[in-house]
C-alpha positions as YAML, in Angstrom:
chain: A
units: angstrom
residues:
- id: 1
  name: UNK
  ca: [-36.41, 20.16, -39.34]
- id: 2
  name: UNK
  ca: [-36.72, 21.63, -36.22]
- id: 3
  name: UNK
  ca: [-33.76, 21.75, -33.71]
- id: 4
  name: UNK
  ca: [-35.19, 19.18, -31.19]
- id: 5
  name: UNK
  ca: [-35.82, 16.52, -34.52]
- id: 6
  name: UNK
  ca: [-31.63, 18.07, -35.27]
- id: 7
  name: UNK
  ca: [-30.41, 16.60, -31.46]
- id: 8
  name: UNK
  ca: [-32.55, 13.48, -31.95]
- id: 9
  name: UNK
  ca: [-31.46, 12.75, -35.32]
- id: 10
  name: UNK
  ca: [-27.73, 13.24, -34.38]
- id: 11
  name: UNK
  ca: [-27.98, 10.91, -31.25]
- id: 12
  name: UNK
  ca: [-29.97, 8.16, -33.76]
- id: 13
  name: UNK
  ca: [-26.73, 8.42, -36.37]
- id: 14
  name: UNK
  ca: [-24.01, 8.40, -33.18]
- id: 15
  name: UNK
  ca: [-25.84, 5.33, -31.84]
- id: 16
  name: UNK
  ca: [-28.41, 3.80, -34.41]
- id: 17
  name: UNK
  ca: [-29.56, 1.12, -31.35]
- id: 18
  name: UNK
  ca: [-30.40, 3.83, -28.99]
- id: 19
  name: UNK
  ca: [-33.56, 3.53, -27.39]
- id: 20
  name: UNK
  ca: [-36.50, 6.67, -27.04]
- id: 21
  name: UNK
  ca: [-35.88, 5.92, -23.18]
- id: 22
  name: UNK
  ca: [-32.03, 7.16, -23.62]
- id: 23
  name: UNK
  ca: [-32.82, 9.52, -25.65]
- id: 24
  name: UNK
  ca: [-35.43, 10.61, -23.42]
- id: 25
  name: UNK
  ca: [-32.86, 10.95, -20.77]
- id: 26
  name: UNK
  ca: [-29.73, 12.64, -22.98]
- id: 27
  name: UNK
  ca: [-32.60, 15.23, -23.95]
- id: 28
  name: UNK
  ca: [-33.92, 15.32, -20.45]
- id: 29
  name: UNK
  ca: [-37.64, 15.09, -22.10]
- id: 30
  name: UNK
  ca: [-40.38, 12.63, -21.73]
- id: 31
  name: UNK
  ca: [-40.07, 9.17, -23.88]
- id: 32
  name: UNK
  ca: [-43.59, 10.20, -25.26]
- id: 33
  name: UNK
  ca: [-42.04, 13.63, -26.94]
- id: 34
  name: UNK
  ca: [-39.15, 11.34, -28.30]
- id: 35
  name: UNK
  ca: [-41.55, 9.17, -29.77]
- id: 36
  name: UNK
  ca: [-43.51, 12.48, -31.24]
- id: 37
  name: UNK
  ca: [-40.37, 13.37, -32.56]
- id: 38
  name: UNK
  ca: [-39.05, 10.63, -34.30]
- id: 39
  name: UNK
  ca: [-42.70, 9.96, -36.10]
- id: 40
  name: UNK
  ca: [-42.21, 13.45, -37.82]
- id: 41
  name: UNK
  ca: [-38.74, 12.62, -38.92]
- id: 42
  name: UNK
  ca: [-40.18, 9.33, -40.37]
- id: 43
  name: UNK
  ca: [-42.79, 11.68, -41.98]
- id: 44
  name: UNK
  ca: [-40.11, 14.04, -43.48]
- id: 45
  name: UNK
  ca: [-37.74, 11.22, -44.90]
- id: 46
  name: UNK
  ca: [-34.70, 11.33, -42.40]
- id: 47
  name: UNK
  ca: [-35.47, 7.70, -40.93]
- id: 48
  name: UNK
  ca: [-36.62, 5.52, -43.63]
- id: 49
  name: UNK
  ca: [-38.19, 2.62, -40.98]
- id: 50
  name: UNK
  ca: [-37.70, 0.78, -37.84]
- id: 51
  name: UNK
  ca: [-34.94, 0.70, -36.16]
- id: 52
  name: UNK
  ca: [-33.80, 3.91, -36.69]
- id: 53
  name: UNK
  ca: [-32.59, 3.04, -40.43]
- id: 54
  name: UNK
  ca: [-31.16, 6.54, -41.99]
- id: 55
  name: UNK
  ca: [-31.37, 7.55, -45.53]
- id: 56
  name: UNK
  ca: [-27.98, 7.44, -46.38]
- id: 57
  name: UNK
  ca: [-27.59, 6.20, -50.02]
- id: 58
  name: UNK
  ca: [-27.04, 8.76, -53.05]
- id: 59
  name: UNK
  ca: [-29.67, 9.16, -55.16]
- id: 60
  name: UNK
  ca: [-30.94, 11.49, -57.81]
- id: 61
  name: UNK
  ca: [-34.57, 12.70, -58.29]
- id: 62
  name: UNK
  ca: [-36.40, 13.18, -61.56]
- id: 63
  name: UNK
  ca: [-39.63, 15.70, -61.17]
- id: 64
  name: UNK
  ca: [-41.37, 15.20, -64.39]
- id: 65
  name: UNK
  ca: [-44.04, 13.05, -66.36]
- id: 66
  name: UNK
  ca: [-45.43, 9.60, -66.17]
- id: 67
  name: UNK
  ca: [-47.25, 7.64, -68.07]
- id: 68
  name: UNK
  ca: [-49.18, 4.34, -69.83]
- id: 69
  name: UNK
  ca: [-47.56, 4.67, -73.48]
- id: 70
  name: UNK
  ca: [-50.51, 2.85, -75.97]
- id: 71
  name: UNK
  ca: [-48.26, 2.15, -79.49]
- id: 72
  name: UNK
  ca: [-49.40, 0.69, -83.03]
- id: 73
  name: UNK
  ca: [-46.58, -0.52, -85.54]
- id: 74
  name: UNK
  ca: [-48.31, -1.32, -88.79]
- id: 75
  name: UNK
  ca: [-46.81, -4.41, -90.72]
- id: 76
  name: UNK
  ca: [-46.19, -2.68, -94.05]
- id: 77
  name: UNK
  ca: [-46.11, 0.98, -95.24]
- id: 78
  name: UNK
  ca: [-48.46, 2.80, -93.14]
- id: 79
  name: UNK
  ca: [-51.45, 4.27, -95.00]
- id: 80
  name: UNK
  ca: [-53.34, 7.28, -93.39]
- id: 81
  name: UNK
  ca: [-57.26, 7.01, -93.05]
- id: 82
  name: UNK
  ca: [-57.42, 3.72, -93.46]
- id: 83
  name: UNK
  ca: [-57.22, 0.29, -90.77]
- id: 84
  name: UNK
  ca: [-53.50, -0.79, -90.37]
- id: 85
  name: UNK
  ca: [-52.78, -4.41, -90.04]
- id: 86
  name: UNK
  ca: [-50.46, -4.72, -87.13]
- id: 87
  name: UNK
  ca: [-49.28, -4.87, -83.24]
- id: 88
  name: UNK
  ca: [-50.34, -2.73, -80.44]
- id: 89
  name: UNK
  ca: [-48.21, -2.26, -77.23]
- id: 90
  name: UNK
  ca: [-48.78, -0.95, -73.82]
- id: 91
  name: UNK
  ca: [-46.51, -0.36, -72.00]
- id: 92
  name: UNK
  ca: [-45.00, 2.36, -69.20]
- id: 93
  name: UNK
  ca: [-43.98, 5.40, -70.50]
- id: 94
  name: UNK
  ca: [-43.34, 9.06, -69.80]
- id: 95
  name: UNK
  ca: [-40.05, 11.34, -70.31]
- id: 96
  name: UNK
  ca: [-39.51, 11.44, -66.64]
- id: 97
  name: UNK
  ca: [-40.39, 8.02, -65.90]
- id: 98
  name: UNK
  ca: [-38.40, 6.76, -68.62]
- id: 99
  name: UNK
  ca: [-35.06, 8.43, -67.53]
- id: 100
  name: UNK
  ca: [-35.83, 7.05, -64.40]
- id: 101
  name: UNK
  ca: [-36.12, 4.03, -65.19]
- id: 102
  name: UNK
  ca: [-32.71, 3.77, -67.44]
- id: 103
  name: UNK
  ca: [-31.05, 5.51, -64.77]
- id: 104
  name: UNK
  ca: [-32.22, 2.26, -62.73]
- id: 105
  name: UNK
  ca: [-30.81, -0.10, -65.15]
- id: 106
  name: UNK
  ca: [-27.41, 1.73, -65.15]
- id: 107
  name: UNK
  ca: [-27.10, 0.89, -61.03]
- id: 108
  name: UNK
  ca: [-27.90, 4.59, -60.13]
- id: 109
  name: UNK
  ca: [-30.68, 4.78, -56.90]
- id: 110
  name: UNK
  ca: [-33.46, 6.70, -58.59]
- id: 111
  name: UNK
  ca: [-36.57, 8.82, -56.68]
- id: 112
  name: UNK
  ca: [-39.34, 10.17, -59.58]
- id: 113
  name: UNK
  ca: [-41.92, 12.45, -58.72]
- id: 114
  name: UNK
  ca: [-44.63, 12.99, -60.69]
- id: 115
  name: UNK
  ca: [-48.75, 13.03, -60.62]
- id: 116
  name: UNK
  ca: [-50.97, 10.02, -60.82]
- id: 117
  name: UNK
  ca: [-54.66, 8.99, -61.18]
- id: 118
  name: UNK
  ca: [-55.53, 6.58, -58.29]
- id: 119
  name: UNK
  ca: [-56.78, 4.27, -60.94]
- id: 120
  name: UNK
  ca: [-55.95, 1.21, -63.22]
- id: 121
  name: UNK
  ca: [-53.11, 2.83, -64.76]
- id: 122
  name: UNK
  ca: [-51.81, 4.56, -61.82]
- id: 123
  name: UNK
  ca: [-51.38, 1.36, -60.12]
- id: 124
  name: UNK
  ca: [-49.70, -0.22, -62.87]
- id: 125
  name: UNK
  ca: [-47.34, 2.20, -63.14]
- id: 126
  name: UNK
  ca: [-46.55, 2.10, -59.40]
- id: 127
  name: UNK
  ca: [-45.89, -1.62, -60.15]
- id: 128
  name: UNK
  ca: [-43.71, -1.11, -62.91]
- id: 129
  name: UNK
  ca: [-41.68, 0.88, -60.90]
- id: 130
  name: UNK
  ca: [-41.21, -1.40, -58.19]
- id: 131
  name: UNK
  ca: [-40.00, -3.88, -60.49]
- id: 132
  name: UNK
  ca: [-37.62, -2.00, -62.35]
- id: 133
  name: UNK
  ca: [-35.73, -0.82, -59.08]
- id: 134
  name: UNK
  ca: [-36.45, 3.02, -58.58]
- id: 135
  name: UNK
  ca: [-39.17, 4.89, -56.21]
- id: 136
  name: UNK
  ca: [-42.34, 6.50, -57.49]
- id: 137
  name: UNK
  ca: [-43.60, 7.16, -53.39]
- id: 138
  name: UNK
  ca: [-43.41, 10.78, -53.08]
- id: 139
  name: UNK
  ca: [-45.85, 11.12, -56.09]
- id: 140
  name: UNK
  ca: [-48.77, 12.87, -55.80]
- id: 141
  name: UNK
  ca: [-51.78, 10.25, -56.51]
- id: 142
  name: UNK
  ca: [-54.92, 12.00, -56.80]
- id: 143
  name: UNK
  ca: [-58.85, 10.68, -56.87]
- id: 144
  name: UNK
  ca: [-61.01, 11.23, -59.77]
- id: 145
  name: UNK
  ca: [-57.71, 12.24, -61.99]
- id: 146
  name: UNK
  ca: [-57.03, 9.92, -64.79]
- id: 147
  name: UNK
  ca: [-53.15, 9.05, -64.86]
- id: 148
  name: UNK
  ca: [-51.17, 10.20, -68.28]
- id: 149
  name: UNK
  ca: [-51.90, 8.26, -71.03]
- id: 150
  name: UNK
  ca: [-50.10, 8.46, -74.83]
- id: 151
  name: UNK
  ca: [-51.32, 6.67, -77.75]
- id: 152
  name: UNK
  ca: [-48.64, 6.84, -80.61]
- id: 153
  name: UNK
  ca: [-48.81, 5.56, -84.79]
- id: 154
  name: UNK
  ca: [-45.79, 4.33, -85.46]
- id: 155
  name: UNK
  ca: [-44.20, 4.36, -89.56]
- id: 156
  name: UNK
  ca: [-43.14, 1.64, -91.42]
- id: 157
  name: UNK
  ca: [-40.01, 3.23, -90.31]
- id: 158
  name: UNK
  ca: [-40.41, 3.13, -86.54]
- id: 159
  name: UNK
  ca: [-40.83, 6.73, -86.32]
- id: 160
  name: UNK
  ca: [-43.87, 7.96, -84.94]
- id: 161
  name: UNK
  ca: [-46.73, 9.53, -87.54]
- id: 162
  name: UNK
  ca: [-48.80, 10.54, -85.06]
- id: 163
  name: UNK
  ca: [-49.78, 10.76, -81.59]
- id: 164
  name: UNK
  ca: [-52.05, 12.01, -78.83]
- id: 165
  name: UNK
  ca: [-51.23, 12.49, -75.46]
- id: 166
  name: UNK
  ca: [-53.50, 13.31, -72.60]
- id: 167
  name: UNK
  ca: [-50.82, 14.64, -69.59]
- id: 168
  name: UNK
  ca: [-53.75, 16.90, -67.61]
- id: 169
  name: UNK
  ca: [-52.98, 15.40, -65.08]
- id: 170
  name: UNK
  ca: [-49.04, 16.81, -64.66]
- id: 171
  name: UNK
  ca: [-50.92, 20.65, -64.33]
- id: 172
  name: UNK
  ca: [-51.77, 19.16, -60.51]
- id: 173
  name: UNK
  ca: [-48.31, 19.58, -59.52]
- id: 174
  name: UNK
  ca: [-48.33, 22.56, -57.58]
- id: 175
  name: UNK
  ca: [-45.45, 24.91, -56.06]
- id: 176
  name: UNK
  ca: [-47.05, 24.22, -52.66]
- id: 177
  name: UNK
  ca: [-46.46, 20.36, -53.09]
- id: 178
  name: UNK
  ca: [-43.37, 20.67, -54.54]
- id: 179
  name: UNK
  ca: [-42.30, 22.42, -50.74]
- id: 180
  name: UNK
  ca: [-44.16, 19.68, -49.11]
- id: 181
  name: UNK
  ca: [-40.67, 17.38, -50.83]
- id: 182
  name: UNK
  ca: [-38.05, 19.74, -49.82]
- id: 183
  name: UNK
  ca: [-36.36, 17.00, -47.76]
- id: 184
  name: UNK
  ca: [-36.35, 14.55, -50.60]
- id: 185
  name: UNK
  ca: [-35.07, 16.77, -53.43]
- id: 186
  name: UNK
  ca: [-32.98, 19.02, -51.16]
- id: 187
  name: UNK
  ca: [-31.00, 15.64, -50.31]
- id: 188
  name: UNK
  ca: [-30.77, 14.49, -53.83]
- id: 189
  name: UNK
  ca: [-27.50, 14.07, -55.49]
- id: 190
  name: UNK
  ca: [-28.69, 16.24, -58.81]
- id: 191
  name: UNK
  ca: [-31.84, 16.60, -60.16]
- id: 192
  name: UNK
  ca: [-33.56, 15.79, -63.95]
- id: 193
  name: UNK
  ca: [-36.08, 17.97, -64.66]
- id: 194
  name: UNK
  ca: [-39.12, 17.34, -68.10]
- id: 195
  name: UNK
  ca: [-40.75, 20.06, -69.24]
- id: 196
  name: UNK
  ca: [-43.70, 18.28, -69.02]
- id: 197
  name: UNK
  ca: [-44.58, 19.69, -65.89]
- id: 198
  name: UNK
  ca: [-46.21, 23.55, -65.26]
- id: 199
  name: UNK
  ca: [-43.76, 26.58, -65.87]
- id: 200
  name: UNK
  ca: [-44.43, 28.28, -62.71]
- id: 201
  name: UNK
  ca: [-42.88, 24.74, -60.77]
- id: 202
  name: UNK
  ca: [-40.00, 24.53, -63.04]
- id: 203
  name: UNK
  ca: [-38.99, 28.26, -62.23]
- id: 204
  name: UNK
  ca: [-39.12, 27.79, -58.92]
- id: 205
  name: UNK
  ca: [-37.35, 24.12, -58.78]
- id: 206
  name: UNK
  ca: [-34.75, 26.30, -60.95]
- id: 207
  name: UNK
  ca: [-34.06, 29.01, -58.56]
- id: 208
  name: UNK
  ca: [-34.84, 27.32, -55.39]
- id: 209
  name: UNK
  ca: [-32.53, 24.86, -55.95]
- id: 210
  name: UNK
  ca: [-29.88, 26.53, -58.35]
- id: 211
  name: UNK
  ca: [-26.82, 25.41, -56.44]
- id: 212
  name: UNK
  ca: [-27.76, 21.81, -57.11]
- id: 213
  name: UNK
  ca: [-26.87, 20.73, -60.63]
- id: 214
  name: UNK
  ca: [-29.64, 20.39, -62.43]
- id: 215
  name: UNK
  ca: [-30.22, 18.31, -66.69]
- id: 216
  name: UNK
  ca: [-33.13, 19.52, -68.32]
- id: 217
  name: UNK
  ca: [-34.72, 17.48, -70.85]
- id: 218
  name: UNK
  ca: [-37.00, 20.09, -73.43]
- id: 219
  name: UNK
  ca: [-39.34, 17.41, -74.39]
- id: 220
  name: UNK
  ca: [-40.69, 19.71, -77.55]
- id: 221
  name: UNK
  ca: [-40.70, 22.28, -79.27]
- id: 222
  name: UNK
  ca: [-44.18, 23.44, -77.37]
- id: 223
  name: UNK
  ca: [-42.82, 22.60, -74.14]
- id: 224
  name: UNK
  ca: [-39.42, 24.01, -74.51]
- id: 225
  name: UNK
  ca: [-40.31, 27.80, -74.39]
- id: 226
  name: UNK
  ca: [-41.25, 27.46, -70.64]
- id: 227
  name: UNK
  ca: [-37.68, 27.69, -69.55]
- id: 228
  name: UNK
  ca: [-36.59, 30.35, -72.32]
- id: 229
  name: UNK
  ca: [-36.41, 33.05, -69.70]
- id: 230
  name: UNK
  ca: [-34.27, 30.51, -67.12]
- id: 231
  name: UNK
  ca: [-31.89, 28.17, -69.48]
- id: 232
  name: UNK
  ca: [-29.06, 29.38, -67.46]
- id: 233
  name: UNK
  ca: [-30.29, 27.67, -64.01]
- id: 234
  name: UNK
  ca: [-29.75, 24.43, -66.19]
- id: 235
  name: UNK
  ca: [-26.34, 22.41, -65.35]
- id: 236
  name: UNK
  ca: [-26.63, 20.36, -68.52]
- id: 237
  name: UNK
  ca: [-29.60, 20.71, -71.31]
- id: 238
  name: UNK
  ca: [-30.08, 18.71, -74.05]
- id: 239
  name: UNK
  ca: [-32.22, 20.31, -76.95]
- id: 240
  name: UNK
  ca: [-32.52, 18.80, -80.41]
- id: 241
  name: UNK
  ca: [-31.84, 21.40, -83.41]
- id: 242
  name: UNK
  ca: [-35.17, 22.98, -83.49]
- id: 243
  name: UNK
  ca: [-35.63, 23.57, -79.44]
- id: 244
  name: UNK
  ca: [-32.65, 25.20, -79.59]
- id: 245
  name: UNK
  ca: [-33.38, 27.41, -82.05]
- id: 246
  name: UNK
  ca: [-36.49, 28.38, -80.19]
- id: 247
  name: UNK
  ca: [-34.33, 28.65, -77.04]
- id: 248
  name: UNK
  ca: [-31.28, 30.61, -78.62]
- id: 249
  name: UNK
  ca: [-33.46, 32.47, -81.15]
- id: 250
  name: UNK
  ca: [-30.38, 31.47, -83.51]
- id: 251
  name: UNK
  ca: [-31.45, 29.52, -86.53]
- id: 252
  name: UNK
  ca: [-28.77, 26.75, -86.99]
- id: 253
  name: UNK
  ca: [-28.14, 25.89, -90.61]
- id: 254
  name: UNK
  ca: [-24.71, 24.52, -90.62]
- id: 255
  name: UNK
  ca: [-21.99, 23.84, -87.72]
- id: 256
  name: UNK
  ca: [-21.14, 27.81, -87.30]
- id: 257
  name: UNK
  ca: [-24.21, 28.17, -85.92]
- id: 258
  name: UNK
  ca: [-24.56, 24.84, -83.19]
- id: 259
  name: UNK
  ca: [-21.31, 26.71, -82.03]
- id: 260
  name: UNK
  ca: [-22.98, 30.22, -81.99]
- id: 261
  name: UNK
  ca: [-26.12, 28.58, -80.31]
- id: 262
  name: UNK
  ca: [-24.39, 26.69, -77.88]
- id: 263
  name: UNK
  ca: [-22.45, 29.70, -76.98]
- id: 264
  name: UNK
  ca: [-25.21, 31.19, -76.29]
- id: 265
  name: UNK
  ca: [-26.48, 28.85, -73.57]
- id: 266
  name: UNK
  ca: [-22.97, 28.84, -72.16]
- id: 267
  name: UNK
  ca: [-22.93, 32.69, -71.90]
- id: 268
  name: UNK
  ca: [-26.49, 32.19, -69.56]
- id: 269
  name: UNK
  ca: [-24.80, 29.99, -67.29]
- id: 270
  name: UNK
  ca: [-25.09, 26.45, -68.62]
- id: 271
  name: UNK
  ca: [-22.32, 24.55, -68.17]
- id: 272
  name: UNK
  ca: [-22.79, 21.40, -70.88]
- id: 273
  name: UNK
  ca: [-24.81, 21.64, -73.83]
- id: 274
  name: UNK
  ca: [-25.65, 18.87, -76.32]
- id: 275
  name: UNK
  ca: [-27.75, 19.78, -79.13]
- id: 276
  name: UNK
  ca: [-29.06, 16.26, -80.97]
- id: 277
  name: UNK
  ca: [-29.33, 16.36, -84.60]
- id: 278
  name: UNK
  ca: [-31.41, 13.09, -85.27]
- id: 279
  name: UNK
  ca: [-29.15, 11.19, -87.64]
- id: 280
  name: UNK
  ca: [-26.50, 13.70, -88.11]
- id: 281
  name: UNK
  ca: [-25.42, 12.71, -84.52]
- id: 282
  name: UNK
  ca: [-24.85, 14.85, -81.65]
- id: 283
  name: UNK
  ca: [-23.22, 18.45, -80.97]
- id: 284
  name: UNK
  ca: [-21.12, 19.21, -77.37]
- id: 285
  name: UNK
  ca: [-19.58, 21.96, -76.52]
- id: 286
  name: UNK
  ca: [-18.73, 22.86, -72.68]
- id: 287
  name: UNK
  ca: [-16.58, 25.87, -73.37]
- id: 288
  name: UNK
  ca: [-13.48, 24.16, -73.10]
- id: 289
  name: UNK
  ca: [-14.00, 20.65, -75.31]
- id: 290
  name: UNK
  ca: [-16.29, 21.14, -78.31]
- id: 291
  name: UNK
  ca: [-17.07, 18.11, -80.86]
- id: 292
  name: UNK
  ca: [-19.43, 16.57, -83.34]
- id: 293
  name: UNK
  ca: [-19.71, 12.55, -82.55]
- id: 294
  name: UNK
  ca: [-22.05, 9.92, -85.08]
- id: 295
  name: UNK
  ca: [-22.95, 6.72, -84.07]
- id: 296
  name: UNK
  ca: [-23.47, 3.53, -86.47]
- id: 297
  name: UNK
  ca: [-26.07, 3.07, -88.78]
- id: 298
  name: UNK
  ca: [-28.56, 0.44, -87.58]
- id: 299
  name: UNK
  ca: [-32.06, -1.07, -88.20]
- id: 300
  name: UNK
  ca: [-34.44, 1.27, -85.91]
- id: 301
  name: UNK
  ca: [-37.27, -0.67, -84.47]
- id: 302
  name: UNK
  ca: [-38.56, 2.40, -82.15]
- id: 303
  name: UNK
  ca: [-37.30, 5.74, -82.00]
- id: 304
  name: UNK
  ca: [-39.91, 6.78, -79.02]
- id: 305
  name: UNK
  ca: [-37.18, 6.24, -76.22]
- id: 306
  name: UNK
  ca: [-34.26, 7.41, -77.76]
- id: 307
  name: UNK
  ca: [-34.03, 10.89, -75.95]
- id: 308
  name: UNK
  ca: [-34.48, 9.64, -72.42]
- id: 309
  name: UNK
  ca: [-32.13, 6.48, -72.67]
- id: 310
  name: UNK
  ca: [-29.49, 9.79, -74.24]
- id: 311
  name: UNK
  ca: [-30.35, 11.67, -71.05]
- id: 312
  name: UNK
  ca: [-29.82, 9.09, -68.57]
- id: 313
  name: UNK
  ca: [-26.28, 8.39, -69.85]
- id: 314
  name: UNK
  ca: [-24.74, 11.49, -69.64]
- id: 315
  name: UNK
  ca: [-26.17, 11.65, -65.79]
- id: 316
  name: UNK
  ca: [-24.33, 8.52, -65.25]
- id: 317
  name: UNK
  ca: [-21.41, 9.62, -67.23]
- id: 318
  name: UNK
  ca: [-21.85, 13.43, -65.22]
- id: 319
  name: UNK
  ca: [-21.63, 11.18, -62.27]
- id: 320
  name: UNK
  ca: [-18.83, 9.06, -62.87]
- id: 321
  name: UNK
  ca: [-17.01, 11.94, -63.84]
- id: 322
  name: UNK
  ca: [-16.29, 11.29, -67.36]
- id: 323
  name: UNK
  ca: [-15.64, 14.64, -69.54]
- id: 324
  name: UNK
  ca: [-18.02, 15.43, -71.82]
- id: 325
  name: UNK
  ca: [-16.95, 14.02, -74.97]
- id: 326
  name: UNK
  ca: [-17.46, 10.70, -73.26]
- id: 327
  name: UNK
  ca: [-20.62, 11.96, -71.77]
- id: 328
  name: UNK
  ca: [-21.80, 12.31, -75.65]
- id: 329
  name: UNK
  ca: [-20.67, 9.02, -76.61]
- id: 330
  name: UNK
  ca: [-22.16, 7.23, -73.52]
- id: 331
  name: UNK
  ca: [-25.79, 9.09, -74.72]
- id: 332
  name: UNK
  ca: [-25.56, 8.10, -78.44]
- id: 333
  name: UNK
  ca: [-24.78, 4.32, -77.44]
- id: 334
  name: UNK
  ca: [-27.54, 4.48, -74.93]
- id: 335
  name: UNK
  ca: [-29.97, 6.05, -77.77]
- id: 336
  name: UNK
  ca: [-29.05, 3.63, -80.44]
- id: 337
  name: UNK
  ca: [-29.99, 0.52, -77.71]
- id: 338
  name: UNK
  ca: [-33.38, 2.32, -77.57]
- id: 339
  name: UNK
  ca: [-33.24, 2.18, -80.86]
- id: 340
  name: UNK
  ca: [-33.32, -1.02, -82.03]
- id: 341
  name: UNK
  ca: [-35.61, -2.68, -79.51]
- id: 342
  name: UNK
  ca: [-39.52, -2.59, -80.06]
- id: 343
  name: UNK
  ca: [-39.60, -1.42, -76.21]
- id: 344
  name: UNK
  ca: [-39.66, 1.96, -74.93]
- id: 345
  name: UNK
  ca: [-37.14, 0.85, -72.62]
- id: 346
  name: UNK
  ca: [-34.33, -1.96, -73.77]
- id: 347
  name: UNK
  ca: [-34.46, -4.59, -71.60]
- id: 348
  name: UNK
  ca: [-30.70, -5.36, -72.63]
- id: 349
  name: UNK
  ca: [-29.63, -1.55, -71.25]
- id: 350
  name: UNK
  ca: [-26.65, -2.00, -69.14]
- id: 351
  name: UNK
  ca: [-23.51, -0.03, -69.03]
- id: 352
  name: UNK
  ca: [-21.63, -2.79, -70.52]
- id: 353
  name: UNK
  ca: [-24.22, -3.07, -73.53]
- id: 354
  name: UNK
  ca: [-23.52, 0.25, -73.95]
- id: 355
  name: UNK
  ca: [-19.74, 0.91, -73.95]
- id: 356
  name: UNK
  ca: [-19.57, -2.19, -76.83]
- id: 357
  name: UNK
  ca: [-21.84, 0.42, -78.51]
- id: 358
  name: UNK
  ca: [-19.51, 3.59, -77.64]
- id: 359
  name: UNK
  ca: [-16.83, 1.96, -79.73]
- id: 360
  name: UNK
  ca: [-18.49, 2.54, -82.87]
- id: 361
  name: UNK
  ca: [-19.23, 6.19, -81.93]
- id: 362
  name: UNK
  ca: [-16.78, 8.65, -84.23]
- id: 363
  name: UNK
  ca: [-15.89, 12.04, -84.49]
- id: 364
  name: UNK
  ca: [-17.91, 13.53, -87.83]
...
């Protein structure tokens, strides 16, 4: 912003029914540089509109992946090389998108930024967004890309066989475009970051913005060696037990070694770790409050959203300041509504849905 757009924009928020003619007068400029002026900081995010409307709300910004999710649930045991019998869903998906999109359900004012294909999917996506309540604008939509796509096989079980996903798209993002949102993440609240997108924009989301707190979500195994070298810049990261053995180097075999693992994030700089263990429940440790919490047994429908329902909580928990052992049980009850609905995203996710589910959340 340049110090001209800084004298404009504090006249606008002293007196938001000034007119460019006043302004032009206070500033002792011409009402044709005011109006040059205020079209840039339209351009950059500071006025959202007409009327001189400011961007005042909180909000948090998730830089990550987006995508069409394609999913097949067979109607009995699923039998490789052969034709299922069964259902096939499409619907939105994407580890970014989908924290978003929780996030949204839970009340919290949500900005995602990710890359697009201007084509059928894009557009649906864009849609989707809209109707779930957060903002997809400052993506980068490209011509001639094809947007994300993931086509999963789901068990018998509701656990997912197999799947291919086609993300090329994500490798668009570049360090250069990132700087082109400086405004919009600079002014964020905290920011989520998926692996999903290229190491080189990561590292330099990390360290630009290092004094921001920042939850990480590994994705995979694959994916999760790209921030290896920079856990530390991470505020809160959430690794299941095999990413963070690939992170820590430690194998973990029984609880002496989540602690030594999670130590070992701790000692980089990270200031809440949660290391899932699938069924076995979920491992915290902060320095300072360090637990093992289980959730209920239930019928799982689909496990594909689990994680990012998990990650969303403990950002609203984060922000509502809750400590982190109510962080963790926020994230399990959020993970077991994921659970047991056939949609990526339960329709039914609500923060009063899921405190009746923190109830049945015990210590192991």
């Amino acid at each position: 912003m340049t110090n001209r757009e800084r004298e404009i924009l504090k006249l606008i928020k002293e007196n938001p029914m000034i007119t460019q003619k006043q302004l032009a007068d206070i500033l002792g400029i011409t009402r044709s540089s005011v109006a040059v002026h205020i079209t840039n900081l339209m351009k950059k995010g500071y006025i959202l509109g007409r009327g001189y409307i400011l961007d005042k709300e909180a909000y948090v910004t998730v830089i990550g992946g987006a995508n069409m999710d394609i999913q097949g649930f067979p109607y009995e045991k699923l039998k490789y090389r052969d034709s299922n019998p069964g259902t096939i869903k499409v619907s939105p998906g994407g580890v970014g998108r989908n924290i978003a999109e929780n996030l949204a359900r839970l009340g919290v004012s949500v900005k995602l930024i990710t890359a697009l294909g201007k084509d059928m999917y894009g557009n649906k996506l864009m849609e989707e967004a809209k109707k779930a309540g957060f903002d997809m604008l400052d993506s980068l939509i490209l011509e001639g890309e094809s947007t994300s796509s993931y086509i999963s096989i789901l068990d018998e079980e509701g656990d997912m066989a197999l799947a291919i996903s086609h993300m090329d798209v994500l490798e668009k993002i570049t360090i250069d475009f990132i700087k082109s949102k400086n405004n919009i993440i600079d002014n964020s609240t905290l920011l989520i970051i998926d692996t999903n997108i290229p190491k080189d924009v990561i590292e330099y989301i990390a360290i630009t913005y290092k004094d921001k707190p920042m939850f990480l979500d590994t994705v995979s195994t694959t994916k999760a060696k790209k921030v290896k070298d920079i856990i530390g810049y991470f505020h809160t990261i959430k690794p299941n037990r095999l990413e963070a053995e690939i992170l820590s180097g430690i194998e973990i075999k029984d609880e002496k070694n989540l602690i030594k693992a999670s130590e070992y994030f701790l000692a980089k700089g990270v200031k809440r770790v949660y290391i899932t263990l699938g069924s076995q429940g979920v491992f915290y440790n902060d320095g300072k409050n360090i637990g093992h919490l289980k959730g209920p047994e239930v019928e799982v429908v689909n496990t594909t959203g689990a994680g990012d329902a998990f990650v969303a909580a403990l950002i609203y928990g984060y922000m509502k300041g809750y400590d982190i052992e109510e962080c963790a049980k926020m994230g399990i009850a959020s993970s077991i509504l994921a659970l047991i609905h056939e949609d990526t995203i339960n329709p039914n996710m609500s923060v009063e849905n899921i405190k009746n589910y923190m109830k049945e959340v015990k210590k192991c």
